[in-house]
KEDOFI-324337 format. One record per atom (N, C-alpha, C): residue in three letters; x, y, z; atom name; residue number from 1. Coordinates in Angstrom, 3 decimals, padded with zeros to 6 digits. Last residue first. Layout:
! KEDOFI-324337
aa,px,py,pz,at,i
ALA,X,Y,Z,CA,NUM
...
This chain:
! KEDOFI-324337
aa,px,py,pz,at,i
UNK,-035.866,-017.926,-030.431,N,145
UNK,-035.132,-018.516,-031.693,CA,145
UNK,-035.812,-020.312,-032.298,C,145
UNK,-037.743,-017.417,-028.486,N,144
UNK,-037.938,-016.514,-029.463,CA,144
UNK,-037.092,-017.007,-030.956,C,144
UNK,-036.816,-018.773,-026.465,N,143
UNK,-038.482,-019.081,-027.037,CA,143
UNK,-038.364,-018.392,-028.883,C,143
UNK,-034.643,-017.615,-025.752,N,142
UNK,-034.464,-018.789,-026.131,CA,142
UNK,-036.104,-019.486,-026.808,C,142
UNK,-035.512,-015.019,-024.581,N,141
UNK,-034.535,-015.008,-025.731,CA,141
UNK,-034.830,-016.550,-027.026,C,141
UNK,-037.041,-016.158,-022.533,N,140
UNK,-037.593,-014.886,-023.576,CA,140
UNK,-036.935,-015.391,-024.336,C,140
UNK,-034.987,-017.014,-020.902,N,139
UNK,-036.183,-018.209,-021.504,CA,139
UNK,-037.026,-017.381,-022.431,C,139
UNK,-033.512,-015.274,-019.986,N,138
UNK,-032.985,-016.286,-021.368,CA,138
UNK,-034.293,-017.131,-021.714,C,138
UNK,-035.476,-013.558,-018.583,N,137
UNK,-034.641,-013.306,-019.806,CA,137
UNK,-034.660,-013.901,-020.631,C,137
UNK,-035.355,-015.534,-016.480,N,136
UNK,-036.574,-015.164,-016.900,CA,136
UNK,-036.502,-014.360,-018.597,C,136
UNK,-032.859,-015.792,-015.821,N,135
UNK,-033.310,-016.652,-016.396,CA,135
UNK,-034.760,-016.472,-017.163,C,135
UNK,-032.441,-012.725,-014.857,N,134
UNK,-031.851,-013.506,-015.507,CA,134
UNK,-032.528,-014.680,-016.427,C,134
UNK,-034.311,-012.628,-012.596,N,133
UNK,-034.778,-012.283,-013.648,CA,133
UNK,-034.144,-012.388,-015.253,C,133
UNK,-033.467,-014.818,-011.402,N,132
UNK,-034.084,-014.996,-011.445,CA,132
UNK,-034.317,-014.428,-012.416,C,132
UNK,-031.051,-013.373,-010.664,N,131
UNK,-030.604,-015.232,-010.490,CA,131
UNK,-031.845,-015.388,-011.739,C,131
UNK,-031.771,-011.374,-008.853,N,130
UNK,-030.918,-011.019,-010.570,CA,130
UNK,-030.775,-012.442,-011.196,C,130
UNK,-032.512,-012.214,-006.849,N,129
UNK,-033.337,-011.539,-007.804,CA,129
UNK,-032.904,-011.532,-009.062,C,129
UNK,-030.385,-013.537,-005.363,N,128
UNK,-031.646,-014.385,-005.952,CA,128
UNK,-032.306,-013.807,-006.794,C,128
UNK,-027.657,-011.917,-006.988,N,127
UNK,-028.255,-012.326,-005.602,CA,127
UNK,-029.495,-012.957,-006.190,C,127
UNK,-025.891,-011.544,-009.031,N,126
UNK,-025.196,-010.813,-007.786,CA,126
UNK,-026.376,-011.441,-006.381,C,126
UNK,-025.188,-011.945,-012.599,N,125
UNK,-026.200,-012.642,-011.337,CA,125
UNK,-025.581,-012.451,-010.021,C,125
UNK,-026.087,-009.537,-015.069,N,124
UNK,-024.800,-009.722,-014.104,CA,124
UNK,-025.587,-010.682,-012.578,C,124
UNK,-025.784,-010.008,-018.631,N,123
UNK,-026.387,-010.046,-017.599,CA,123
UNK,-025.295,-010.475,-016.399,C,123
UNK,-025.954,-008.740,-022.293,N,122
UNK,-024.782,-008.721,-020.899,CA,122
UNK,-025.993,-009.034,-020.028,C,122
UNK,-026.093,-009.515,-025.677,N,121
UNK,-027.086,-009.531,-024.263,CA,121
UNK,-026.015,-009.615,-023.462,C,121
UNK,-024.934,-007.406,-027.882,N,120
UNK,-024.368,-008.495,-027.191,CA,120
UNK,-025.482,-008.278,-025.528,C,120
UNK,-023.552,-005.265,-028.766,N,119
UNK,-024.992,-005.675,-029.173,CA,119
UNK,-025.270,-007.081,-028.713,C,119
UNK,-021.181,-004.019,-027.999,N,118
UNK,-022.774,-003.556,-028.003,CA,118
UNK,-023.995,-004.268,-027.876,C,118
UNK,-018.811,-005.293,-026.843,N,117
UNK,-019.484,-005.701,-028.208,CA,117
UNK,-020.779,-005.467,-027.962,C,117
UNK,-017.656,-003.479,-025.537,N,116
UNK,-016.533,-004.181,-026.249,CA,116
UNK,-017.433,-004.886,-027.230,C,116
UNK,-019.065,-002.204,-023.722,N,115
UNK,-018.972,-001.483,-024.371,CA,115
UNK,-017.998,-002.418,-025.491,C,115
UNK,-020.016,-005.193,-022.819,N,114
UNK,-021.503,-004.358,-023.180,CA,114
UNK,-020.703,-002.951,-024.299,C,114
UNK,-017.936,-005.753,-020.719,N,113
UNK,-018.897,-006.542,-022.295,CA,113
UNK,-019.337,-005.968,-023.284,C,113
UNK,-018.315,-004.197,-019.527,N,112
UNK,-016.967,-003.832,-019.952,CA,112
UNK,-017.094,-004.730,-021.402,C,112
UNK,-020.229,-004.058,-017.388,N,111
UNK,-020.400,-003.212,-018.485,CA,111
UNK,-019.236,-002.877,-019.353,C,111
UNK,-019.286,-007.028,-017.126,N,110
UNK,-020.980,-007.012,-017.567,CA,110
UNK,-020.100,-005.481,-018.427,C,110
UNK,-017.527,-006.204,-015.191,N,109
UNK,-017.312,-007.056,-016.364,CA,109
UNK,-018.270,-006.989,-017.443,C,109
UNK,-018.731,-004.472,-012.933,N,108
UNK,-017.248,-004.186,-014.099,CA,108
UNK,-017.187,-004.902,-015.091,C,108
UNK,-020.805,-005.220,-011.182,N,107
UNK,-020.956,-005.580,-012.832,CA,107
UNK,-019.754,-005.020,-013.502,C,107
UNK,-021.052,-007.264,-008.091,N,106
UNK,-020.066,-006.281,-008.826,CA,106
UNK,-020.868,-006.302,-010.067,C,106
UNK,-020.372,-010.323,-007.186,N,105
UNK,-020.786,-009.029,-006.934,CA,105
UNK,-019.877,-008.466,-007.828,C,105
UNK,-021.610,-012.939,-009.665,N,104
UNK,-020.907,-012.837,-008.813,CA,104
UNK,-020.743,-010.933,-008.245,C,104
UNK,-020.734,-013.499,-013.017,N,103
UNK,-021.594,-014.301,-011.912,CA,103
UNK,-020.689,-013.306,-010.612,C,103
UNK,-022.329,-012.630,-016.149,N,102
UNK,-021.153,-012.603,-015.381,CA,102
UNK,-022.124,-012.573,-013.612,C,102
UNK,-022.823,-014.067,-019.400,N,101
UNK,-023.391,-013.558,-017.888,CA,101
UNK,-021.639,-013.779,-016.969,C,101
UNK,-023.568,-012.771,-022.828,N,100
UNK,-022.709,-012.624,-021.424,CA,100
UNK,-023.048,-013.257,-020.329,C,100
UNK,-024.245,-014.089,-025.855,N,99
UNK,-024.884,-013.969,-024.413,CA,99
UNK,-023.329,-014.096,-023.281,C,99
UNK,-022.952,-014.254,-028.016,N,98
UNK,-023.914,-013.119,-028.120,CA,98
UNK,-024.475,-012.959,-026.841,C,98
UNK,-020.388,-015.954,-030.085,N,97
UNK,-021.168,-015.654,-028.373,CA,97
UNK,-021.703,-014.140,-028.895,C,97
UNK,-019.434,-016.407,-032.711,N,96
UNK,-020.645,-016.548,-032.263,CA,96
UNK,-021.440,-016.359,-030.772,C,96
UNK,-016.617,-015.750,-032.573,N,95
UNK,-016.994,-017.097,-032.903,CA,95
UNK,-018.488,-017.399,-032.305,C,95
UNK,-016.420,-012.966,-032.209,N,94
UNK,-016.282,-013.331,-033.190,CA,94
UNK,-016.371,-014.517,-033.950,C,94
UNK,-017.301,-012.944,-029.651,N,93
UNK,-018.429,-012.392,-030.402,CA,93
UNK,-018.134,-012.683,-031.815,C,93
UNK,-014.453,-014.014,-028.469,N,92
UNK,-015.682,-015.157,-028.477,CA,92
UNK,-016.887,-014.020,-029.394,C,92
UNK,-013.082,-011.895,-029.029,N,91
UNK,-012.889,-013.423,-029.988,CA,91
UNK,-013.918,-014.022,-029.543,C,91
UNK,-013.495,-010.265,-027.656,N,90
UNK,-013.694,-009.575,-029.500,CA,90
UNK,-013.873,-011.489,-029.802,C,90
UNK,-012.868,-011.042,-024.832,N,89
UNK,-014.499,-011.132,-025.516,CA,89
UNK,-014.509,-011.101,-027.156,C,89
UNK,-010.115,-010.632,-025.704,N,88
UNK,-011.030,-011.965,-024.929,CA,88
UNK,-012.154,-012.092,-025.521,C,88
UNK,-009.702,-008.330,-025.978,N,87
UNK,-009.237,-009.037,-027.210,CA,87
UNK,-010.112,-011.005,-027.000,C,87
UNK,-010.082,-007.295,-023.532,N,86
UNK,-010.699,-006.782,-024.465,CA,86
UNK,-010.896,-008.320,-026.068,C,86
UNK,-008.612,-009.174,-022.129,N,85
UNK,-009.803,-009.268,-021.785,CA,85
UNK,-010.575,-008.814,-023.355,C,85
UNK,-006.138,-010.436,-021.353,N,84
UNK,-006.449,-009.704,-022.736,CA,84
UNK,-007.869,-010.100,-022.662,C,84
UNK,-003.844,-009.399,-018.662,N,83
UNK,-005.468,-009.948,-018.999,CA,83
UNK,-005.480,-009.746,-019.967,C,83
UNK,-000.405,-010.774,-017.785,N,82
UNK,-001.959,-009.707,-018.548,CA,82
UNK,-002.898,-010.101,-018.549,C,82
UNK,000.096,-013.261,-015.412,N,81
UNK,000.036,-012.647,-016.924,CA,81
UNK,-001.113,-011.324,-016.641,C,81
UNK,-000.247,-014.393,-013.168,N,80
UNK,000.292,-013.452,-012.932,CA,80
UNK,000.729,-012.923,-014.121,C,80
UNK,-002.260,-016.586,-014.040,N,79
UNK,-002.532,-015.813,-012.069,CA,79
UNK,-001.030,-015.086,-012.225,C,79
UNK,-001.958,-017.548,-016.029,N,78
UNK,-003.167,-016.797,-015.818,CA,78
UNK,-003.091,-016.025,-014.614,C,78
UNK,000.042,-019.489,-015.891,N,77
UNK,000.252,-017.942,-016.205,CA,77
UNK,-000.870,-016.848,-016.161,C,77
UNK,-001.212,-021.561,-014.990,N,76
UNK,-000.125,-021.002,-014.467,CA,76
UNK,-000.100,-019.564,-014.396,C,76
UNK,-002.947,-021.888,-017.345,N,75
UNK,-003.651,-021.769,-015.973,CA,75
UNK,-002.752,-021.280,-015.335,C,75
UNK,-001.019,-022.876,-019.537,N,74
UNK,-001.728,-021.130,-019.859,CA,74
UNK,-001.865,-021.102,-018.148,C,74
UNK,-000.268,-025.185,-019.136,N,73
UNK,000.884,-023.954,-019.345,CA,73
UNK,000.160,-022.817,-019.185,C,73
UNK,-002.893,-026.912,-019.148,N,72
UNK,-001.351,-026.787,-018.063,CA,72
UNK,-000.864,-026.078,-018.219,C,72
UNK,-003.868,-026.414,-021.527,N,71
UNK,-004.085,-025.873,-020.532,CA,71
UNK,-003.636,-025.622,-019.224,C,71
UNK,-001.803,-027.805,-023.566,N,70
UNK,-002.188,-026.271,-023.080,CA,70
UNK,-002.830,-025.222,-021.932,C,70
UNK,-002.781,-030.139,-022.280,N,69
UNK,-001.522,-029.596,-022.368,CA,69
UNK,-001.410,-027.888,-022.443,C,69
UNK,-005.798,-030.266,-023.134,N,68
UNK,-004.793,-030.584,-021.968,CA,68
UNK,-003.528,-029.829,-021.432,C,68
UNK,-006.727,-028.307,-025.882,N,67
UNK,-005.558,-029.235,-025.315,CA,67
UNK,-005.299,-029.238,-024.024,C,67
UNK,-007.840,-025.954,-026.403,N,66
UNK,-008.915,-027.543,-026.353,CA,66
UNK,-007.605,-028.669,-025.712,C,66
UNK,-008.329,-022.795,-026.939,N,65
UNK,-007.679,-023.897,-026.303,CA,65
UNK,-008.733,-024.836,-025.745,C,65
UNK,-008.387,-019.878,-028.796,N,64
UNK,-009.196,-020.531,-028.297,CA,64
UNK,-007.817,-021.987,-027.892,C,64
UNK,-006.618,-016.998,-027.208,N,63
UNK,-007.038,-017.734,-027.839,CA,63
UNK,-007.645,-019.043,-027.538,C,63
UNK,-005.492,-014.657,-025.443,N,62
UNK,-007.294,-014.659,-026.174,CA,62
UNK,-007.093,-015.523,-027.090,C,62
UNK,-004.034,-014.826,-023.720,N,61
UNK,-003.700,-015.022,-024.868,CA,61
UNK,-004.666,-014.758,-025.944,C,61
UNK,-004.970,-015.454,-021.041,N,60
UNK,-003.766,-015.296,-020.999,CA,60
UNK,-003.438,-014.747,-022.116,C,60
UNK,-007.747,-015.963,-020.741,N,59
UNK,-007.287,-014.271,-021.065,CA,59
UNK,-005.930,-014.499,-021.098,C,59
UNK,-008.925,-018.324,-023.560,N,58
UNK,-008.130,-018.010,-022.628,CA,58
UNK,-007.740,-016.411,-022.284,C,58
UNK,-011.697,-019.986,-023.891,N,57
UNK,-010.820,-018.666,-024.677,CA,57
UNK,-010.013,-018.337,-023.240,C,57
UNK,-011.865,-023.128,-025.329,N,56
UNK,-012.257,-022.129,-024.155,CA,56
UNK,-010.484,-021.236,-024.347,C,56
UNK,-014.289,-025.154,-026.864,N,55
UNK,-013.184,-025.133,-027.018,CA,55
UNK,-012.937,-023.559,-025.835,C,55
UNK,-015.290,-028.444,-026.181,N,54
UNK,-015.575,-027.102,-026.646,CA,54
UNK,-014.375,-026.433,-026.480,C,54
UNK,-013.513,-030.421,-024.336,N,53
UNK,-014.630,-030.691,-025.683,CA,53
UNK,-015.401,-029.418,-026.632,C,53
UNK,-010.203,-030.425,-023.806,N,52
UNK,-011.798,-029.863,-023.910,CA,52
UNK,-012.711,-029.831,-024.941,C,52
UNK,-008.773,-033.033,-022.614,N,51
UNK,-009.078,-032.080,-023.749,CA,51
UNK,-010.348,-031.459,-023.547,C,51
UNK,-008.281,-033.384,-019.377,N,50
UNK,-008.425,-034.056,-020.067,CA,50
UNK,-008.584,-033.034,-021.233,C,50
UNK,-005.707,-034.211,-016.604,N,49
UNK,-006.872,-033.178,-017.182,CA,49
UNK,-007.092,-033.878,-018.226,C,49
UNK,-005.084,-035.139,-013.045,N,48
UNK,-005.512,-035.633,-014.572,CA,48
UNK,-006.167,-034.430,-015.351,C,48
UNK,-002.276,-033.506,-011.394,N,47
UNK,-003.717,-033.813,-011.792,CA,47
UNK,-004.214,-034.370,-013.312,C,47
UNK,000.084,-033.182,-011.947,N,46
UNK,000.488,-034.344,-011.143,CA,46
UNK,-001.716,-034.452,-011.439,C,46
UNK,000.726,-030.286,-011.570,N,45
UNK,001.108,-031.079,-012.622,CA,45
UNK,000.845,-032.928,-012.472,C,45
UNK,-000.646,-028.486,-010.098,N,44
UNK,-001.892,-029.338,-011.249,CA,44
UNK,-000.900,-030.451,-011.914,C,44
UNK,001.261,-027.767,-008.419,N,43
UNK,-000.063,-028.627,-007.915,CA,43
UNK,-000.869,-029.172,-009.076,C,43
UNK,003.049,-026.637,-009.901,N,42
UNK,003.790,-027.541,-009.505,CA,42
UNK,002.271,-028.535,-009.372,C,42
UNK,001.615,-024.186,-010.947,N,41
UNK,001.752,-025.139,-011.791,CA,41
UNK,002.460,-026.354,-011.075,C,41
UNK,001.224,-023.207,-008.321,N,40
UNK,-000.055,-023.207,-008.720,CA,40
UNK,000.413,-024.581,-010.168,C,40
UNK,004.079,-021.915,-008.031,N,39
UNK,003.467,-023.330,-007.146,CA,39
UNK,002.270,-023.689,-007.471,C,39
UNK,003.972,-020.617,-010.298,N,38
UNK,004.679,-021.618,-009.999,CA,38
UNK,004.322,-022.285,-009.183,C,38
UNK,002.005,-018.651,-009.355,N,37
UNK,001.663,-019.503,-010.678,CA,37
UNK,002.709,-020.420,-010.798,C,37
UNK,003.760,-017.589,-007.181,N,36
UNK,001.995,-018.119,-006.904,CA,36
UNK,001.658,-018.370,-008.225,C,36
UNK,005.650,-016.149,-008.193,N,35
UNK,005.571,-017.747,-007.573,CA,35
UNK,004.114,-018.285,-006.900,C,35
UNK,003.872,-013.907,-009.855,N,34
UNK,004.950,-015.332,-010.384,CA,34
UNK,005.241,-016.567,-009.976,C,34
UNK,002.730,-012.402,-008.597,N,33
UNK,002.399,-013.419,-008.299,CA,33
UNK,002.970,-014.410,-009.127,C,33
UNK,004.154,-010.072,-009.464,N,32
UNK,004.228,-010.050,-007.925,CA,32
UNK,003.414,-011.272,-007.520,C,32
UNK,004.071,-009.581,-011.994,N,31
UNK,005.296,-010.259,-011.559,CA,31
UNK,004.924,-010.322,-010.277,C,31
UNK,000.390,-009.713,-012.015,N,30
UNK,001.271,-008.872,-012.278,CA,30
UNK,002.424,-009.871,-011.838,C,30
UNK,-002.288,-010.934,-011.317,N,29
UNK,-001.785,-010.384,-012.621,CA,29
UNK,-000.815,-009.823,-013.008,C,29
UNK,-002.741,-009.875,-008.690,N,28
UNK,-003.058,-010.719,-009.632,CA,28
UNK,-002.501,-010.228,-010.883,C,28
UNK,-002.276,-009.232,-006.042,N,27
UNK,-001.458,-008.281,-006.848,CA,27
UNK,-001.441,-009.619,-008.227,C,27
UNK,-005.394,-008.836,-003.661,N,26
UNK,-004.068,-009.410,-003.871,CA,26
UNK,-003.721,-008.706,-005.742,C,26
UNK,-007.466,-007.749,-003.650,N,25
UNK,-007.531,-008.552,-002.947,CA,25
UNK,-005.475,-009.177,-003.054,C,25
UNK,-008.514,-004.281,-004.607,N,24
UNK,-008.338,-005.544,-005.351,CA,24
UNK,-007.822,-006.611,-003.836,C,24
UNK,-009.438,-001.545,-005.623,N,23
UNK,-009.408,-002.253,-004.572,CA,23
UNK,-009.924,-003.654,-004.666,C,23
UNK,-007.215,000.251,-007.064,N,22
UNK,-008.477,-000.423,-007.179,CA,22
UNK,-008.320,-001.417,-006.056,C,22
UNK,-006.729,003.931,-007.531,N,21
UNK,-006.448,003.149,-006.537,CA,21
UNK,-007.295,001.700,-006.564,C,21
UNK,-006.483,006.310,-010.014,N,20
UNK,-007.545,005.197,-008.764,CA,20
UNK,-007.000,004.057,-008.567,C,20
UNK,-005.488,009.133,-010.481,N,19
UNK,-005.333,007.693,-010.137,CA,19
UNK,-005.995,007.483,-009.289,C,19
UNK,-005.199,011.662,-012.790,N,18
UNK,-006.004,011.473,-011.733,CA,18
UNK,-005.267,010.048,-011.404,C,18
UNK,-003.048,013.701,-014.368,N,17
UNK,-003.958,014.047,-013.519,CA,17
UNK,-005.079,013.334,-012.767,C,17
UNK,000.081,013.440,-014.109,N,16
UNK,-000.456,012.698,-014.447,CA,16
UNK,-002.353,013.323,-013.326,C,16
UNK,001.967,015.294,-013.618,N,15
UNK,001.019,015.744,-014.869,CA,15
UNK,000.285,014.515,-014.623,C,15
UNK,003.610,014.678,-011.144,N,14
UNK,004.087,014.996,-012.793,CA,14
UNK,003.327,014.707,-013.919,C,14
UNK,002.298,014.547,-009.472,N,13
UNK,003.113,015.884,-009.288,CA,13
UNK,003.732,015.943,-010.319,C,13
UNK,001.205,012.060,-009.766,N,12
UNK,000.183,013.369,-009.544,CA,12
UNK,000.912,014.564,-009.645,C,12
UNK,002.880,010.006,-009.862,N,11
UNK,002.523,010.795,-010.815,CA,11
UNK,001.387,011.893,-010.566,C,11
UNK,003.535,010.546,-006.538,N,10
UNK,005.012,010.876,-008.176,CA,10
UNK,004.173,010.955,-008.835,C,10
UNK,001.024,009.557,-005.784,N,9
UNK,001.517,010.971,-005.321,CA,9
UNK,002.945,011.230,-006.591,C,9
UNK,001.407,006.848,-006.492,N,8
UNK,000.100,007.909,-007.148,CA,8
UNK,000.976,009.434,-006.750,C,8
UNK,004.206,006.015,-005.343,N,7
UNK,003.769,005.867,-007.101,CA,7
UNK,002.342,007.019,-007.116,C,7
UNK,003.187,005.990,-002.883,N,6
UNK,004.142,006.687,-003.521,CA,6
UNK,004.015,006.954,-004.788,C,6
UNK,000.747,004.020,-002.659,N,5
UNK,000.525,005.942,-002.128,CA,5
UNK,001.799,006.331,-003.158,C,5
UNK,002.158,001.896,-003.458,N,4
UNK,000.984,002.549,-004.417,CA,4
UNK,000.856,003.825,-004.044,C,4
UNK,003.846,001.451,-001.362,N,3
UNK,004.278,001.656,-002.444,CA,3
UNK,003.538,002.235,-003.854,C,3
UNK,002.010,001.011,000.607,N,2
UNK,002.951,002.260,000.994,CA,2
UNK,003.432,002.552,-000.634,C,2
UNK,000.820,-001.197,000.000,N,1
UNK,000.000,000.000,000.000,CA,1
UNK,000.863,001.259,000.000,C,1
């Protein structure tokens, strides 16, 4: 924390005119969990995985992955790589996803969907109501095709 105050206050005094501070749980995604994707790859290496039968977009890379094997190398790097979120979603709207849902508090993701491919149903399920009107949704959607 000491090291984020510093860093915002240096660029505040050199033009940089705003920083937010995000209030995050740990330093995901960055070199500061390197050995937390090393010991994360030591624990799966020894688990059975199997190919994926569909095929699943990775943020390590935004590409699609069906291999076992691949998926051993990417999951590692997922917990202290970039996100290619943007480039994430472009590829699944580009292989036919049109329905978002994003599970869990919060909607950052939902409206980060929503500006990355407009036209694209986003829904965010945060408690029994949203659970509900959610589904109440897709069963609209899904009558309708």
């Amino acid at each position: 924390e000491d090291a984020v105050k510093a860093t915002s206050d240096y660029l505040l005094a050199n033009g940089v005119r705003r920083v937010v501070p995000l209030a995050v749980s740990g330093a995901f995604h960055s070199k500061f969990m390197e050995s937390a994707g090393a010991s994360f790859a030591e624990f799966i290496s020894d688990i059975e995985l199997n190919d994926a039968s569909i095929p699943v977009i990775t943020n390590v890379d935004a590409e699609a992955t069906n291999s076992k094997e691949d998926f051993r190398a990417k999951m590692p790097k997922q917990i202290y790589s970039s996100v290619y979120w943007t480039q994430t979603i472009q590829k699944m709207a580009e292989n036919g996803v049109e329905i978002f849902i994003e599970i869990g508090p919060g909607k950052v993701l939902a409206g980060l969907n929503k500006k990355i491919v407009p036209d694209a149903k986003v829904f965010n399920i945060y408690d029994k109501a949203s659970l509900e009107s959610t589904v109440n949704s897709l069963k609209e959607e899904f009558a309708l095709i």
